[in-house]
KOLMAR-792660 format. One record per residue (C-alpha): residue number from 1; residue in one letter; x, y, z. Coordinates in Angstrom, 1 decimal, decimal comma, padded with zeros to 4 digits. Layout:
<sites>
  fikol  vonu       x       y       z
    NUM     A       X       Y       Z
...
</sites>
This chain:
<sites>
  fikol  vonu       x       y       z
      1     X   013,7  -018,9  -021,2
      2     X   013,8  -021,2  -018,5
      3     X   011,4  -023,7  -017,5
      4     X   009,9  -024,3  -014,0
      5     X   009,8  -027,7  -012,4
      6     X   007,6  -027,6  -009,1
      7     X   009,6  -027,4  -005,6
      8     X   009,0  -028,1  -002,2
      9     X   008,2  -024,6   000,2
     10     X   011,7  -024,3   002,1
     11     X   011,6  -022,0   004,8
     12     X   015,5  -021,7   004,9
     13     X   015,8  -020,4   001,3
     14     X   012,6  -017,9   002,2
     15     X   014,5  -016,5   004,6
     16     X   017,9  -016,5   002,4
     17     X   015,2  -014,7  -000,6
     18     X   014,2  -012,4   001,9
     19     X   017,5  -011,3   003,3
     20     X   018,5  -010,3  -000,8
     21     X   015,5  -008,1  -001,0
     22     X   015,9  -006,4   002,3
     23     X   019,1  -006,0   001,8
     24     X   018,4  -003,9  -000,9
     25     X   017,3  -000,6   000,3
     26     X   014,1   000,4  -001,5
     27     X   012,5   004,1   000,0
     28     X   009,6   005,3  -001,5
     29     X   010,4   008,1  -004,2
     30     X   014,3   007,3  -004,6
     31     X   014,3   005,9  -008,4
     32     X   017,9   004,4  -008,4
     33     X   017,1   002,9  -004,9
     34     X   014,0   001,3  -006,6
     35     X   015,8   000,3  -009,8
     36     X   018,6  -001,6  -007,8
     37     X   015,7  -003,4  -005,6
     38     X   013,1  -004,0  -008,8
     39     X   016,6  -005,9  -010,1
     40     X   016,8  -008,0  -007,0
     41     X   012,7  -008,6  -007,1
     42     X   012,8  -010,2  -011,0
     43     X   016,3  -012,0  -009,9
     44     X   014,1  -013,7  -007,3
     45     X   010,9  -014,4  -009,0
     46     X   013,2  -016,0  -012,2
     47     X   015,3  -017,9  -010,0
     48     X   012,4  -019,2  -008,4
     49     X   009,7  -019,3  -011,3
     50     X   011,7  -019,4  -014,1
     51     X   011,2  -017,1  -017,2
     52     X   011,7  -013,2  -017,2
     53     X   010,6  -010,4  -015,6
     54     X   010,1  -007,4  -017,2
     55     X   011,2  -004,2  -015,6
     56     X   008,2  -001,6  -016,3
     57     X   009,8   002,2  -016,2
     58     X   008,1   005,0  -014,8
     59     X   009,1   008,3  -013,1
     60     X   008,7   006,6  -009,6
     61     X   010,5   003,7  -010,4
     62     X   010,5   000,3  -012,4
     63     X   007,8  -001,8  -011,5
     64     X   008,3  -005,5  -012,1
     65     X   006,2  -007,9  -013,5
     66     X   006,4  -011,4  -014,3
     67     X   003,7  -013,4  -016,5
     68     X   004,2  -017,4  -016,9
     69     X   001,8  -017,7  -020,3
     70     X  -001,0  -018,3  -021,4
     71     X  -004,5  -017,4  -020,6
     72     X  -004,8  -014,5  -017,6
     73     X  -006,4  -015,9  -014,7
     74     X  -004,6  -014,6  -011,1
     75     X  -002,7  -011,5  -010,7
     76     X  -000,5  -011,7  -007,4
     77     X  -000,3  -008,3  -006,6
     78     X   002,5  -006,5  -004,1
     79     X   005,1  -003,2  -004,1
     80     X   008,7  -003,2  -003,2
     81     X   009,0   000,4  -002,1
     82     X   008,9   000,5   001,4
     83     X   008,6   003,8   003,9
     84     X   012,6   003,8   005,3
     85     X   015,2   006,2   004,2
     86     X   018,7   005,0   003,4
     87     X   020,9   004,1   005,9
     88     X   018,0   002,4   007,8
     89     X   019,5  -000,9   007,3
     90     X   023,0  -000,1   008,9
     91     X   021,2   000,8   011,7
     92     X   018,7  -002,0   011,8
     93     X   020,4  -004,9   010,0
     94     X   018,5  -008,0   008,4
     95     X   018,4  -010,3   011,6
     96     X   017,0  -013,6   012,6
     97     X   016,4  -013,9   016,5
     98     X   013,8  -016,0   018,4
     99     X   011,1  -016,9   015,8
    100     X   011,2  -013,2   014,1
    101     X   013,0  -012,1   011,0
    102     X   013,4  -008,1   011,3
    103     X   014,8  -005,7   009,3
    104     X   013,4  -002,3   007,0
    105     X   010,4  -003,8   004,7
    106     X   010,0  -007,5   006,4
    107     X   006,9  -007,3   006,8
    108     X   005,5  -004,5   004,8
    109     X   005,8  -006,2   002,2
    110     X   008,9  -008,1   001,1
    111     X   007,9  -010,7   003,0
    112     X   004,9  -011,5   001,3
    113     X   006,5  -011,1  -001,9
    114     X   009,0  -013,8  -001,2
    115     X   006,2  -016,5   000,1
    116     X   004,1  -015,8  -002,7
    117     X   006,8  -016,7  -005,0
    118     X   007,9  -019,7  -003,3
    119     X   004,3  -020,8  -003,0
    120     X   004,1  -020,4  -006,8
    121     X   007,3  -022,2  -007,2
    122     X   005,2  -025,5  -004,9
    123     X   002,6  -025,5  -008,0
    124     X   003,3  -028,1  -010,7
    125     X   000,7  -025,6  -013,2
    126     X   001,5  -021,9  -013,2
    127     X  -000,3  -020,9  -016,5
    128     X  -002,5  -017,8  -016,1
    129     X  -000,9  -016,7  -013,0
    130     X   000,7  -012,9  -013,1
    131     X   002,9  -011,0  -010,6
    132     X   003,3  -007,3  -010,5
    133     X   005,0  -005,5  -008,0
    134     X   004,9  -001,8  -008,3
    135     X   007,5   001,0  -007,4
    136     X   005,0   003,8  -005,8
    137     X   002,3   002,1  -003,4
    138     X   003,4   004,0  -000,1
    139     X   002,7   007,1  -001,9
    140     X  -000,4   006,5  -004,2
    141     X   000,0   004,4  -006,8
    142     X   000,1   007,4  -008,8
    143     X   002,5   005,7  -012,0
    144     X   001,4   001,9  -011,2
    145     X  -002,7   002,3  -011,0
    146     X  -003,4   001,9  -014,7
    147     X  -001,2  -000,6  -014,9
    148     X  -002,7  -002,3  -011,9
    149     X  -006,2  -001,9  -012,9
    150     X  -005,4  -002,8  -016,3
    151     X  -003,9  -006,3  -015,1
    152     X  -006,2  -006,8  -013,0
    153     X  -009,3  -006,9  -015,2
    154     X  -007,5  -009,1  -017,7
    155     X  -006,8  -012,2  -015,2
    156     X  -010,0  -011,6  -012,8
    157     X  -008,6  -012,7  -009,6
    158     X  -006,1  -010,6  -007,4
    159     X  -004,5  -012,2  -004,3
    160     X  -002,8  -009,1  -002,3
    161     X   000,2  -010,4  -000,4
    162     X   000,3  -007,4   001,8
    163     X   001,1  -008,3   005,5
    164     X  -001,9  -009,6   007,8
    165     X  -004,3  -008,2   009,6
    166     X  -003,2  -008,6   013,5
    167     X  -003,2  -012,5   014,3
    168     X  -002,5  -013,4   011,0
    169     X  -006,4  -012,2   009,8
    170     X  -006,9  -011,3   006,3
    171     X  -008,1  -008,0   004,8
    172     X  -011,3  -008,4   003,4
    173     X  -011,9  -004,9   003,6
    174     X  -010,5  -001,8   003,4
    175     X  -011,5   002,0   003,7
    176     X  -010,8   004,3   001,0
    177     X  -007,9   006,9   001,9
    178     X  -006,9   010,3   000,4
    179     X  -005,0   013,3   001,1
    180     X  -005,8   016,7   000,9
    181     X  -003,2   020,0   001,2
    182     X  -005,2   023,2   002,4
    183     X  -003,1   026,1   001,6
    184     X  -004,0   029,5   003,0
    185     X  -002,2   032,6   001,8
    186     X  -002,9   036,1   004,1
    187     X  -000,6   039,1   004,2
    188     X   002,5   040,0   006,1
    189     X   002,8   042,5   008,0
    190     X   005,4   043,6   011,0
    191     X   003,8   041,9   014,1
    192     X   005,0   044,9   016,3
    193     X   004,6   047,9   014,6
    194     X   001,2   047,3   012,2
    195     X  -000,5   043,8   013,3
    196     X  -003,6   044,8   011,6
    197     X  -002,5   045,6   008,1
    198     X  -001,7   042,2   007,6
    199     X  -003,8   039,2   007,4
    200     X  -002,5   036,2   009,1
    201     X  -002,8   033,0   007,8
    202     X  -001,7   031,5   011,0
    203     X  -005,1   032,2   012,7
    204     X  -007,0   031,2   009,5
    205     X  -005,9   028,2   009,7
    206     X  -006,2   027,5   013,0
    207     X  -010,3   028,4   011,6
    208     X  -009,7   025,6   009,3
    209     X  -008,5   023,4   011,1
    210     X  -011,5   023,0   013,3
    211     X  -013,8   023,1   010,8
    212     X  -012,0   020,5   008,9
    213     X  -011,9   018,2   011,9
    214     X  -015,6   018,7   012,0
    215     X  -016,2   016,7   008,8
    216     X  -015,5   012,8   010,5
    217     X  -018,2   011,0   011,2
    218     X  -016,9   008,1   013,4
    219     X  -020,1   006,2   013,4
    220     X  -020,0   005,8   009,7
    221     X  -016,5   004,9   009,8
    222     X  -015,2   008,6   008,2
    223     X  -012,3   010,0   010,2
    224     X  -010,7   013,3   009,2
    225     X  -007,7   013,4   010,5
    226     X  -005,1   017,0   010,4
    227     X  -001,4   015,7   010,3
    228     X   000,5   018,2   009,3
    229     X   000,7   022,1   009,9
    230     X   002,8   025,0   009,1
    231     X   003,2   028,4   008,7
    232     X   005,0   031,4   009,8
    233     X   008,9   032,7   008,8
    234     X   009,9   034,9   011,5
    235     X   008,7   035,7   015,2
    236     X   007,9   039,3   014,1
    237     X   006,5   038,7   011,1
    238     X   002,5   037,9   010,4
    239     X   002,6   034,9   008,9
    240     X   001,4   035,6   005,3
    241     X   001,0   031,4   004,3
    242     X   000,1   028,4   005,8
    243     X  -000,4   025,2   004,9
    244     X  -002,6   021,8   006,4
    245     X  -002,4   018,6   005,6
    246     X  -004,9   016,0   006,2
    247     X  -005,3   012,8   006,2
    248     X  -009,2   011,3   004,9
    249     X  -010,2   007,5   005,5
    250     X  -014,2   006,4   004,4
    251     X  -016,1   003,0   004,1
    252     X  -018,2   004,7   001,4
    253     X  -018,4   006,3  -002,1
    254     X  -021,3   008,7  -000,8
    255     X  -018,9   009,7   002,2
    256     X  -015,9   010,2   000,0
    257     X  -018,0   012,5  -002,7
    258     X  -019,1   013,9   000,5
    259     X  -016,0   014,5   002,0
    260     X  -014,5   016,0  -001,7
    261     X  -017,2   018,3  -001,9
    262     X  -016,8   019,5   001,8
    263     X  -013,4   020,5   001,1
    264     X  -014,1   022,0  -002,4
    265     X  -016,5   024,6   000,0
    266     X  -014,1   025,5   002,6
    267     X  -013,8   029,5   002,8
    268     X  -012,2   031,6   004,3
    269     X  -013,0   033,1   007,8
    270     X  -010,7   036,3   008,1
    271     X  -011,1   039,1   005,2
    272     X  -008,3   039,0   002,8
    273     X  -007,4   035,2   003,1
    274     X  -007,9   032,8   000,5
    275     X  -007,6   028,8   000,3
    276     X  -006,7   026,5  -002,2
    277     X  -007,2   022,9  -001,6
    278     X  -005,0   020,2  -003,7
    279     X  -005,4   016,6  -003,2
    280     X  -008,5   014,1  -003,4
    281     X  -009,2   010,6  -001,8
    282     X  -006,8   008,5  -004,2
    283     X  -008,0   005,2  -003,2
    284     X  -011,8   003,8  -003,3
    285     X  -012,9   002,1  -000,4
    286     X  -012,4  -001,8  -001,1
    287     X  -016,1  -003,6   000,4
    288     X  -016,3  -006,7   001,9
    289     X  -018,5  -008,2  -000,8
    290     X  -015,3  -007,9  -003,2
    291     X  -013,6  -010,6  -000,9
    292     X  -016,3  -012,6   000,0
    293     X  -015,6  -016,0  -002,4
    294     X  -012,1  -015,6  -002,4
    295     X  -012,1  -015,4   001,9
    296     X  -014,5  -018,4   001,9
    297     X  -012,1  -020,5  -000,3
    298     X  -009,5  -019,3   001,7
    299     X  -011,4  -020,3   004,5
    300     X  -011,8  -024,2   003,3
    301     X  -007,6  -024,0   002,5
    302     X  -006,7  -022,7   006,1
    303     X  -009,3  -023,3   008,6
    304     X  -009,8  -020,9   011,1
    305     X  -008,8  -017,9   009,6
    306     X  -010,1  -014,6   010,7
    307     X  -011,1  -011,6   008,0
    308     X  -010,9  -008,2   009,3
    309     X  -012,0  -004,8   007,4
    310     X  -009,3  -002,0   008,1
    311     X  -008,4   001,5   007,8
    312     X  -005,5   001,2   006,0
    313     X  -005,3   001,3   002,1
    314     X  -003,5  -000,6  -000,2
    315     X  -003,3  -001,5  -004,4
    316     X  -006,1  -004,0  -003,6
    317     X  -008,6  -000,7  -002,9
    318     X  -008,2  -000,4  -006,8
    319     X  -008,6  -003,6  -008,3
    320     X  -012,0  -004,1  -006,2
    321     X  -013,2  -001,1  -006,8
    322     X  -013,3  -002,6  -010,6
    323     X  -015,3  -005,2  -009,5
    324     X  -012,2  -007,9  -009,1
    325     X  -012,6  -010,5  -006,6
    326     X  -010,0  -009,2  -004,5
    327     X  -008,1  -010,8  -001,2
    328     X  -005,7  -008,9   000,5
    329     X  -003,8  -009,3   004,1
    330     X  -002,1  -012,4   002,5
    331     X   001,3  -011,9   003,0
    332     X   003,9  -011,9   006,1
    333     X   002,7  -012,6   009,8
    334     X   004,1  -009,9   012,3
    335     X   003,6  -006,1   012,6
    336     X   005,2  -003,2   013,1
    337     X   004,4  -002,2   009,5
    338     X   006,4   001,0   009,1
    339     X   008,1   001,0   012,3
    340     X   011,1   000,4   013,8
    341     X   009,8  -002,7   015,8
    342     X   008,7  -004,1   012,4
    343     X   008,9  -008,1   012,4
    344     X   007,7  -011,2   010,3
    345     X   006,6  -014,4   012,2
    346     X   009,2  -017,1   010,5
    347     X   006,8  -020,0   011,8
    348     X   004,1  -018,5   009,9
    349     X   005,8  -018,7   006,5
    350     X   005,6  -022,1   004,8
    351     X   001,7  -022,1   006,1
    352     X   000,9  -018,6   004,1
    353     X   003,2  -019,8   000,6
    354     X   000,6  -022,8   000,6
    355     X  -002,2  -020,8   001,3
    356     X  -001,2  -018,4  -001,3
    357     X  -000,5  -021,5  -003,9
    358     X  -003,8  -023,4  -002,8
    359     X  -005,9  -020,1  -004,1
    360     X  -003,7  -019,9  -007,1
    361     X  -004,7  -023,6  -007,9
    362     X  -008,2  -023,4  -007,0
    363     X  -008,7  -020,8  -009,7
    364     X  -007,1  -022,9  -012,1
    365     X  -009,9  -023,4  -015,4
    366     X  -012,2  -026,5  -015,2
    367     X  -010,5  -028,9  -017,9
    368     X  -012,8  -028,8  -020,7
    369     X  -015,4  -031,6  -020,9
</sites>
């Protein structure tokens, strides 16, 4: 096993690290994609930290994580899937133009990933300090969350290198995000000859629907949100099945049991249709309070940074929800997170590999008097 010796932050051979991993296709749910990319993730953390990274299996994908010894006291915490099918990349190369690195992932999250490593690689003392990156965050967390949780509560720090908040903010909160699938099953029938012997699920869920949109409550921060409809097989047919799918943010645990229970209720409206909901919210809301010491150090590292709550989810929702002092929003400066306008602000990444390595170092145990 190697040993690490404490470099300078080079913003040539973050760029050179980042290029590797986005040239490595990674798409969410593609497990040889994400075995080829966890390879190129612990081939970058040992090359810069020394040691080995141990490739965790699961059915989504290998997870990666990397421990330098001794007593647990940060976990650096990130995911290498990203949201972009293959053959994204041939389309929209790795590129460096005017300030911006682009490319699938740049932002959300390799490029966190890669200044969190070189920031680590600044620090002279890396005892205590963890990395995991899991396989499955765009789509739950659903083989990573024990393992996450698990990690989390043994070092007692997380530092979440997803990308910013917009202007460079960091996440010190987040709502708690689920998906539910409302499934409605009627009868077919011929649309022509006998419309009423059949029971069409394409009007009961349009019932649904607005009923469902009904639950938000904007002013507490609870949107309800249906994405995704169908139903139907042929223009003369009644449609005997539908399906909703619908997307849940909340800033509470009382709105999210609330939520749950709402959809547990939902009936039908039309006689002879039935529903079956799947799905739950998956991640807890993340409250402010759970950042508050780690944004205030962060604060005294980098003056002048902002701290933002958002709708978005990420790991971080998890390890707070524990009671972790978590930070998230520490990673890449840019936006476009899933998009294909996606960019990371190059002059913003020495600046955020030192942040990342001054919280690292400011956990580091009081010598012992």
């Amino acid at each position: 096993m190697s040993m690490h010796k404490a470099v300078g932050v080079s913003v040539d051979a973050m760029i050179e690290d980042l290029r590797t991993l986005v040239e490595v296709e990674s798409p969410s749910r593609d497990a040889d994609a994400l075995t080829s990319s966890a390879e190129a993730v612990a081939a970058v953390i040992e090359s810069r930290l020394g040691g080995q990274a141990e490739l965790v299996e699961s059915a989504a994908g290998p997870h990666v994580h990397w421990s330098a010894g001794g007593e647990p006291r940060v976990l650096i915490l990130g995911h290498h899937d990203t949201v972009f099918p293959l053959g994204t990349l041939e389309r929209r190369p790795f590129t460096v133009r005017d300030g911006h690195a682009t490319g699938p992932g740049v932002f959300d999250m390799l490029g966190g990933l890669v200044q969190a490593v070189h920031g680590l690689a600044s620090l002279d003392d890396l005892s205590g300090v963890e990395i995991l990156v899991s396989a499955d965050e765009e789509v739950g967390s659903r083989t990573s969350r024990a393992l996450i949780e698990e990690r989390a509560l043994a070092c007692g720090t997380v530092l979440v290198v997803e990308g910013a908040a917009e202007g460079g903010g960091l996440k010190t909160g987040r709502k708690g995000c689920g998906t539910f699938e409302v499934s409605i099953a009627g009868r077919a029938s011929h649309a022509g000859l006998e419309p009423a012997a059949g029971v069409n699920a394409l009007i009961e869920a349009s019932h649904q629907v607005l009923a469902i949109a009904g639950l938000g409550r904007p002013e507490t921060g609870t949107t309800v949100t249906p994405t995704v409809a169908s139903a139907g097989t042929l223009d003369n047919v009644v449609p005997a099945e539908a399906t909703v799918i619908v997307d849940v943010r909340v800033e509470s645990a009382d709105e999210a049991e609330r939520i749950e229970s709402a959809f547990a209720a939902l009936a039908p409206r039309l006689d002879g249709a039935k529903i079956t909901v799947r799905g739950g919210i998956g991640r807890p809301p993340m409250p402010e309070s759970a950042s508050a010491e780690l944004f205030a150090l962060a604060g005294h590292l980098l003056p002048g940074l902002e701290g933002r709550a958002v709708g978005g989810g990420s790991d971080g929702n998890f390890t707070a929800a524990l009671g972790v002092p978590t930070l998230d929003g520490l990673g890449a400066v840019g936006g476009g997170a899933h998009a294909d306008h996606e960019y990371l602000v190059i002059a913003s990444m020495a600046e955020r590999a030192r942040l990342v390595a001054g919280l690292v170092d400011a956990r580091r145990p009081s010598p012992a008097a």
